[in-house]
N, C-alpha and C positions, 0 to 999 in steps of 0.2 A: 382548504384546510385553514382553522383559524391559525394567530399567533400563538395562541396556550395563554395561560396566566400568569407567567412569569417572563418580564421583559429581562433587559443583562446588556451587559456595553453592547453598542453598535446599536440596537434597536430600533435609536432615532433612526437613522443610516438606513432602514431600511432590513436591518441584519434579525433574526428570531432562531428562538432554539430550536434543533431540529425536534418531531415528533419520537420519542421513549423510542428504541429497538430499533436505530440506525446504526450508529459505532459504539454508542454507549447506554446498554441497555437501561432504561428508568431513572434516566439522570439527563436533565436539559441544558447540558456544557457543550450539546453538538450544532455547529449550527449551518442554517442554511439560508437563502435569501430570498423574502417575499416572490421576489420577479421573477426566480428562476425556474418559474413552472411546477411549483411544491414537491413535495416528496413524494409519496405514491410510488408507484413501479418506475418510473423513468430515473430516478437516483434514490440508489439504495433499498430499494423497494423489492417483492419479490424478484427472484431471477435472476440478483444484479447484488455483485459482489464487493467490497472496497479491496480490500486484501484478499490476494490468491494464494499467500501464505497464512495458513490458521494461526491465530493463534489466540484464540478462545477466551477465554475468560482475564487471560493478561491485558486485555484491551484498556483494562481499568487501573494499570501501571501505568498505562501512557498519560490518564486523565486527571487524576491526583498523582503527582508527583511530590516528593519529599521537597522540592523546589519552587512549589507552586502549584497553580492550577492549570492545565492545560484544556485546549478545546481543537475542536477540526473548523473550519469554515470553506466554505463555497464560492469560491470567486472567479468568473469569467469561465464557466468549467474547469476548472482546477479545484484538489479539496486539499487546503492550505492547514497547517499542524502550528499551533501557536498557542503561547502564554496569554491567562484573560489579561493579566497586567499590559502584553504588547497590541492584546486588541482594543482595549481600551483608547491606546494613541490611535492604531488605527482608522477609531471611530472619526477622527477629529480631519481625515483623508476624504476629499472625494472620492466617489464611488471610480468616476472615469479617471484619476488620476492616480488611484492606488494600482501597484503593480506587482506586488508578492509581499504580502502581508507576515508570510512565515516562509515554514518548510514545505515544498511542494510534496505531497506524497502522493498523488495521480492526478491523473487528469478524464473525464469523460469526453469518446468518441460521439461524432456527429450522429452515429446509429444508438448515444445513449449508452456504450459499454464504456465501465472505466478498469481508467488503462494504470499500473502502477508504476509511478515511475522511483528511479534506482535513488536518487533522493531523502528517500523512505528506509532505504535497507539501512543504516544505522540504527535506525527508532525500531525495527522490527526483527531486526535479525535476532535479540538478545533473546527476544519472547517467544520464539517459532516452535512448533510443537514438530514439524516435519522439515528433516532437513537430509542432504546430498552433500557430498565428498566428492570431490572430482580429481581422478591421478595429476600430480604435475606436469603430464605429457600433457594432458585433455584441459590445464587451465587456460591458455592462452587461444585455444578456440572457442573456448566459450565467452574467454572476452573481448573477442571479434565477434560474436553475436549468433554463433553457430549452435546445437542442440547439443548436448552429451550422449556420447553414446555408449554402449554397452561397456567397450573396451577400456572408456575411460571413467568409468564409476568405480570408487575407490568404495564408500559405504554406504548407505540409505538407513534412516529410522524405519525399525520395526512396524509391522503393519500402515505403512504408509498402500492409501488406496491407489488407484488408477485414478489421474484428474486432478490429484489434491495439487493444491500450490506447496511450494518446498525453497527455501532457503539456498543455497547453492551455497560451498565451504571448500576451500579450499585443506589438503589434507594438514597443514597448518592451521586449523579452525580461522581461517580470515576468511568472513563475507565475500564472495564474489556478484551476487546478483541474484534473480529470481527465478524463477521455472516451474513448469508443472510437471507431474511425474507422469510421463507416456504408459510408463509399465508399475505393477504395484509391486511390492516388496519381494512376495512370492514369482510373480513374471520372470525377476529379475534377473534371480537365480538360475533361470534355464532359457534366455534369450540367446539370439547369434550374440557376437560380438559386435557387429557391423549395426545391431538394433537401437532404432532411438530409445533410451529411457527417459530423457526429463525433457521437456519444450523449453527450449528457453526464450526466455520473458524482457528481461532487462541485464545488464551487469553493468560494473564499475567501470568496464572502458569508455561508457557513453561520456562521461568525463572527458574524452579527447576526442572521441568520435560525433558527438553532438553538440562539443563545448560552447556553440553561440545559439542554441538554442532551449539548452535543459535550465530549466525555471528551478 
């Protein structure tokens, strides 16, 4: 895949926008790195998701912001959330000696899945089209890393599918982390108790639980 027509900080570095219908559909603010094996299927490509919470056409809140401009980059498998103002300096970093350019918001596995990590859930939780409630009983196992279950689902957004990614909330609307929904809206309502409804994905205790290693 060539670079495109339009170069933008980093470029010399090695850095180009990604190809239209990555994170930001027809707009070249996203970017990725010559070396990393282009874009195509292995990142971002069919199959291959950034966010397992939807949230649709908001993605363009993240990008123009009232603040500035923002963009994603691709660095060491990681896809980094940053100001063009901050990539700019960036640019001015060795490749081998930059080390987190922004906000980490996942990272891709060795089998080419990425992975989101909990980093992200302030920049996304705001925009989430599907989201989960979990009783006060059931927050504290979820932030040891365990699933929700039936017992402890306080509420679900309306026609939430089987599969969709979901926000996790505390019945306090406070962000807890991420998940997929095991059961759809309708499931939910006549599962046992003891039934998984959401996978969980990441949450805020990775903060104490991962603290020397969450980028």
């Amino acid at each position: 895949m060539g670079t495109g027509n339009r170069a933008g900080p980093g470029a010399e570095k090695g850095w180009a926008p990604a190809r239209p219908g990555w994170l930001d559909p027809g707009r070249p603010r996203v970017w990725w790195h010559r070396r990393s094996g282009g874009y195509g299927g292995r990142r971002g490509g069919p199959g291959s998701r950034l966010c397992p919470c939807s949230i649709g056409e908001n993605i363009q809140l993240l990008v123009d912001r009232p603040d500035g401009t923002y963009c994603f980059r691709l660095h060491r498998d990681r896809v980094y959330y940053l100001s063009e103002k901050l990539l700019k300096l960036a640019a001015s970093v060795p490749r081998e000696s930059l080390v987190a350019p922004g906000t980490c918001f996942g990272k891709f596995t060795k089998s080419q899945k990425f992975r989101l990590s909990v980093t992200a859930l302030d920049f996304l939780a705001p925009y989430a089209k599907y989201k989960v409630w979990v009783k006060p009983g059931s927050e504290q196992s979820f932030l040891y890393g365990n699933h929700v279950l039936k017992s402890g689902l306080g509420r679900i957004t309306e026609n939430t599918a089987q599969y969709q990614g979901v926000v996790v909330y505390s019945m306090a609307d406070v962000p807890l982390g991420f998940g997929v929904a095991a059961k759809s809206t309708q499931e939910c309502r006549k599962v046992d108790p003891l039934a998984i409804v959401v996978f969980h994905q990441a949450d805020v205790g990775e903060y104490v639980r991962n603290e020397d290693t969450l980028t």
